[in-house]
C-alpha positions in Angstrom: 82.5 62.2 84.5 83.9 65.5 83.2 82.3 68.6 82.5 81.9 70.2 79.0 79.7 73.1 79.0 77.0 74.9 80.2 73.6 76.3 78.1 71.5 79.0 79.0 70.2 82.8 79.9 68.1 84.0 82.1 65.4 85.7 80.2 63.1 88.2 81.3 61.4 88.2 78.0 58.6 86.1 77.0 59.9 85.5 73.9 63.7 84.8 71.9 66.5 83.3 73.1 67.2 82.6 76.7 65.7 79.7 79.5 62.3 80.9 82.1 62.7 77.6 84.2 63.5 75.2 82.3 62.2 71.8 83.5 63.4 68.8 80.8 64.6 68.3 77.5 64.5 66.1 74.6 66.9 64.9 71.7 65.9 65.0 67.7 67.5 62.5 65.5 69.3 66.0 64.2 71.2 66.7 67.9 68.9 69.3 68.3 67.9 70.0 71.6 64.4 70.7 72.9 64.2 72.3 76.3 60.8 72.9 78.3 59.9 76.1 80.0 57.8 75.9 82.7 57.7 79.1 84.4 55.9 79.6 87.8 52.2 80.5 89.1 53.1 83.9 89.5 54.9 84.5 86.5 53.7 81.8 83.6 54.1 84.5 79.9 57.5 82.1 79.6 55.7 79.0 79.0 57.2 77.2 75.7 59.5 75.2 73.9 62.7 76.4 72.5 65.4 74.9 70.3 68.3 75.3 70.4 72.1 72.6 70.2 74.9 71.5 71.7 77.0 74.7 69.9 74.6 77.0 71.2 72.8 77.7 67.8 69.3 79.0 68.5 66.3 77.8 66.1 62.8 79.0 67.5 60.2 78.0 70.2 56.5 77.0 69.8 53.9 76.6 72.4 53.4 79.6 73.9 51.5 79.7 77.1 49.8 80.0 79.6 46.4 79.1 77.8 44.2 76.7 76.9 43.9 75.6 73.0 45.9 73.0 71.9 49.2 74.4 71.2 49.6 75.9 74.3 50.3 75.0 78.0 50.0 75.8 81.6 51.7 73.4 83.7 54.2 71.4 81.5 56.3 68.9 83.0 58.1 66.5 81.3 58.8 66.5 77.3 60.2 63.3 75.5 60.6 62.3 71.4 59.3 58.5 70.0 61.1 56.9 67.7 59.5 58.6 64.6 60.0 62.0 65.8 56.5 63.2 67.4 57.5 65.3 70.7 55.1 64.2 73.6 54.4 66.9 76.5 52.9 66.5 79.4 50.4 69.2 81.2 49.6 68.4 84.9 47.3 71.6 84.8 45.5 69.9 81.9 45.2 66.4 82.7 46.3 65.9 79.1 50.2 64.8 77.0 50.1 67.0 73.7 51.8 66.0 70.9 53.8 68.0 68.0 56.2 67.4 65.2 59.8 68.4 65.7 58.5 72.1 64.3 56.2 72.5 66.7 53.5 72.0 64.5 50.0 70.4 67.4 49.0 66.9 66.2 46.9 65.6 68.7 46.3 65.2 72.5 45.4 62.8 74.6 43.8 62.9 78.1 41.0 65.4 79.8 38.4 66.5 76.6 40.0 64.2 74.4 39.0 60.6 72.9 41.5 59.0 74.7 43.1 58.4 78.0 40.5 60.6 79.7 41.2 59.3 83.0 44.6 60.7 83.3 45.2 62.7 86.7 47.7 64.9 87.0 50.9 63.1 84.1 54.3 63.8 84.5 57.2 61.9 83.6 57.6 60.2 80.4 59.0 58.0 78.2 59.1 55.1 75.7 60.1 51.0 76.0 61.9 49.6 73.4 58.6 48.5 71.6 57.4 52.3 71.1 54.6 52.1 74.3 54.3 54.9 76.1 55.3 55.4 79.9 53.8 57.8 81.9 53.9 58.7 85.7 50.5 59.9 87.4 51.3 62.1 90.1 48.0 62.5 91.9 46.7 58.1 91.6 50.4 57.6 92.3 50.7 54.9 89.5 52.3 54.0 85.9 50.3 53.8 82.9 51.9 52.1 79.8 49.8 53.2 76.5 50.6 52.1 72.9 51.5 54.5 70.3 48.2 54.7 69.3 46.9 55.7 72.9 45.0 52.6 74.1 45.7 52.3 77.7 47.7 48.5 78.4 48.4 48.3 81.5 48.5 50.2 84.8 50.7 49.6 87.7 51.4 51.3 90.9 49.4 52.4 93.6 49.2 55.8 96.1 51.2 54.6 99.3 54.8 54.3 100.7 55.1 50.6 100.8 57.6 48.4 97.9 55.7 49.2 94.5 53.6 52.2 95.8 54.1 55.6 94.8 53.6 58.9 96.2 53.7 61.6 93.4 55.7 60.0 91.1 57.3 62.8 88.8 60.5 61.2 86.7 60.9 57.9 84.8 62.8 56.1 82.1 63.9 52.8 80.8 67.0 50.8 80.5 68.1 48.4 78.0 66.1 45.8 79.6 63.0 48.0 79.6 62.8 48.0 83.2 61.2 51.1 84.6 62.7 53.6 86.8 60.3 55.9 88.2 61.3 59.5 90.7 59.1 58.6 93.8 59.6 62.2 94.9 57.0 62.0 97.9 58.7 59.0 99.1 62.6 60.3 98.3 63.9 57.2 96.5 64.2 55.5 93.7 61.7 52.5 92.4 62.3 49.8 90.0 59.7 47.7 87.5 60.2 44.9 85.4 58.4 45.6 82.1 55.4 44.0 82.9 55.2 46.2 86.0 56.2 43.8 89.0 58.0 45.9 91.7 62.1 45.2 91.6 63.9 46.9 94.2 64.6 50.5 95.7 67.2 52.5 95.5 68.1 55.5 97.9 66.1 56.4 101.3 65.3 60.4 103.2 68.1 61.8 104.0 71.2 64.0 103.0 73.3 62.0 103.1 75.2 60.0 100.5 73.3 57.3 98.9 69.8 59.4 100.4 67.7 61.4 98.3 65.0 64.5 98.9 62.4 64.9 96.9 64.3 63.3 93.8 62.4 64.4 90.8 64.0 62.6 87.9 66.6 59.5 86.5 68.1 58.5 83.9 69.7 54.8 83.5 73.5 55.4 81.4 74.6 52.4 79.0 76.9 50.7 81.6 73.7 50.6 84.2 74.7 53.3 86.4 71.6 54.9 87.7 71.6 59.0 87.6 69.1 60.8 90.0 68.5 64.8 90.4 68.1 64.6 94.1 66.5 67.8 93.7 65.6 68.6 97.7 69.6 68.2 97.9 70.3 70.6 95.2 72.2 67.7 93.7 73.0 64.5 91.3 73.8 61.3 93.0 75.4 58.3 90.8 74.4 55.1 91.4 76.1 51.8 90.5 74.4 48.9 88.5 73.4 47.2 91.7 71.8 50.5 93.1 75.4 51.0 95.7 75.7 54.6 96.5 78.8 55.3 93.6 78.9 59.5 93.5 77.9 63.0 94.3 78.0 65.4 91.3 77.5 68.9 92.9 78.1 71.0 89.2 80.8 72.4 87.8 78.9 75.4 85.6 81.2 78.0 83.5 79.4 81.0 82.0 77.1 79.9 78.6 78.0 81.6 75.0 74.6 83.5 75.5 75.5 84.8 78.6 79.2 85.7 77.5 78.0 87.7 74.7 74.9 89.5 76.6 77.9 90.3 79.4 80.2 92.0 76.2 77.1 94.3 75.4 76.3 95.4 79.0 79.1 96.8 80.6 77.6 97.4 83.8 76.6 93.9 84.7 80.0 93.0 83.8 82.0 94.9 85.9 79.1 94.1 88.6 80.6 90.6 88.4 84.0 91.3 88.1 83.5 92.9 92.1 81.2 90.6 93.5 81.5 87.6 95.3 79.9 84.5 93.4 80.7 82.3 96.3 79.6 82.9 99.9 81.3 80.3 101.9 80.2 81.5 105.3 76.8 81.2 105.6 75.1 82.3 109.3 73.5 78.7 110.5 70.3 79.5 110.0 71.1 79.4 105.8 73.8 76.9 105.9 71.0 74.7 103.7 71.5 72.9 100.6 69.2 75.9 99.0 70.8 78.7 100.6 74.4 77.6 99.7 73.3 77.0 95.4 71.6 80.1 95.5 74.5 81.6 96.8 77.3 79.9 94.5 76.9 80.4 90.9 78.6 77.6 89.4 76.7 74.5 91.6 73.1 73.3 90.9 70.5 75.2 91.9 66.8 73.2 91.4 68.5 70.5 89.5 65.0 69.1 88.2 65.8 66.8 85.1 69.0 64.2 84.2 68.9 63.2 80.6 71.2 61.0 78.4 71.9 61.5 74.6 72.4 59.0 73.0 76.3 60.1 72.7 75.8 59.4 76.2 76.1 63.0 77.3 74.2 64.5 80.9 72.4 66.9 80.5 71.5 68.6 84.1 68.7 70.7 84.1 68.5 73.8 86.5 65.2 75.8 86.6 66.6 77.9 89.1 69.5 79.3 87.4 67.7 78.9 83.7 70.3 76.4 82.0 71.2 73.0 81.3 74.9 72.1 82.5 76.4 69.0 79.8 79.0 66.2 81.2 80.4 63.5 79.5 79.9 60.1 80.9 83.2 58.3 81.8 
């Protein structure tokens, strides 16, 4: 796997370019790239959508939040695209997944108020099998519920529990070629996976910190050759996984300064030089900090809140960071 670049700013303002937590992103036919702010409780004017691509061109946001009509947001999740282009966002806060067109334009939602899927509890991860249903993790009835494009509900799998084929708030999932589903059982730390018809397959990963073991993981992706790619959030990393679920790799991150924040750094001397005198790697922390979290918030080129692993369809990671407000890109081998 090698590293190509980094994407991103930390951006006090609630508006233009530059990440507030960014929590997923999704791919237009057009290799535009469309990245999900989520903000926090205590700080939520960042909520939106912004686009931007892989050369660092920026072309607008949409979705401002927090509020409550139907283009805007207060606890977004996950964000994926269907096959003809509608973007589908899920809203925890909401009960509800929103859909727009690729310019951000509202077309409809489903979920709490709406006609259809009223019963949804708390969606987060999503996604779409090869047929165009949709996939959707709910966190808080710990299950999977497969809709058609349309929104009829088709069937429901998964139950609240820590036993093979039970889930304890589910956040990330995806498909593979064979449509199997891969869901982020982040109570549970590990990975679970369906056949399409939703009968329990195996697990991958167990608690721990070590290699192979997850915390908290709260997303995965499936790559082309099989190998299964978890943010093992709680870890502050990305663990690779072979096609037979076998512990393969640890990817820690390898982050080099974004375009953005080269050229805010050329305009503001101060900050610069600020940098050029401090130390942006603490090796020695006391043992009291010596945690996964206090050593990435401490060393600004590893992952720090690695929350979402995406795959172009280039085949290209995308890692994304809501603690450090940018998406690092890799190249799969």
């Amino acid at each position: 796997m090698r590293y190509m670049k980094s994407i991103g700013l930390n951006s006090n303002q609630q508006i233009g370019r530059g990440f507030n937590h960014p929590y997923d992103v999704a791919f237009s036919y057009d290799q535009r790239i469309y990245v999900l702010n989520r903000m926090y409780p205590q700080s939520t004017d960042g909520i939106r959508v912004q686009i931007c691509d892989l050369d660092d061109e920026w072309y607008g946001e949409f979705g401002h939040g927090p509020g409550h009509t139907n283009d805007q947001f207060m606890v977004p999740v996950c964000i994926e695209f269907d096959s003809e282009e509608r973007l589908f966002i899920t809203d925890e806060s909401h009960n509800q997944i929103k859909i727009f067109n690729k310019d951000g334009k509202f077309l409809e939602a489903w979920g709490k108020g709406t006609a259809k899927l009223r019963e949804l509890n708390g969606p987060s991860g999503i996604c779409f099998d090869s047929k165009g249903n949709v996939l959707v993790a709910q966190q808080f009835d710990g299950n999977i519920t497969k809709i058609t494009p349309e929104g009829e509900a088709l069937l429901q799998f998964g139950e609240h529990g820590s036993s093979q084929g039970q889930l304890n708030l589910p956040w990330g999932i995806c498909v593979d070629e064979q449509d199997d589903v891969y869901v982020a059982d982040w109570r549970n730390d590990r990975i679970q996976q369906f056949d399409s018809e939703g009968r329990f397959l195996r697990i991958i990963g167990e608690t721990g910190s070590g290699e192979g073991q997850l915390s908290r993981p709260s997303s995965v992706a499936v790559a082309r050759d099989g190998r299964v790619i978890v943010a093992d959030w709680g870890n502050e990393r990305v663990q690779i996984f072979d096609k037979g679920g076998r512990f393969e790799s640890i990817l820690q991150g390898q982050a080099t300064l974004s375009k953005w924040a080269l050229e805010w750094l050329d305009v503001n001397k101060d900050e610069l030089n600020a940098r050029q005198t401090s130390d942006l790697e603490i090796k020695n922390l006391p043992a009291h900090l010596n945690t996964p979290y206090h050593r990435a918030s401490q060393t600004e080129h590893i992952f720090w809140g690695p929350v979402s692993v995406k795959i172009d369809d280039r085949q290209r990671l995308y890692v994304t960071e809501h603690s450090r407000h940018r998406i690092q890109i890799y190249e799969l081998d």
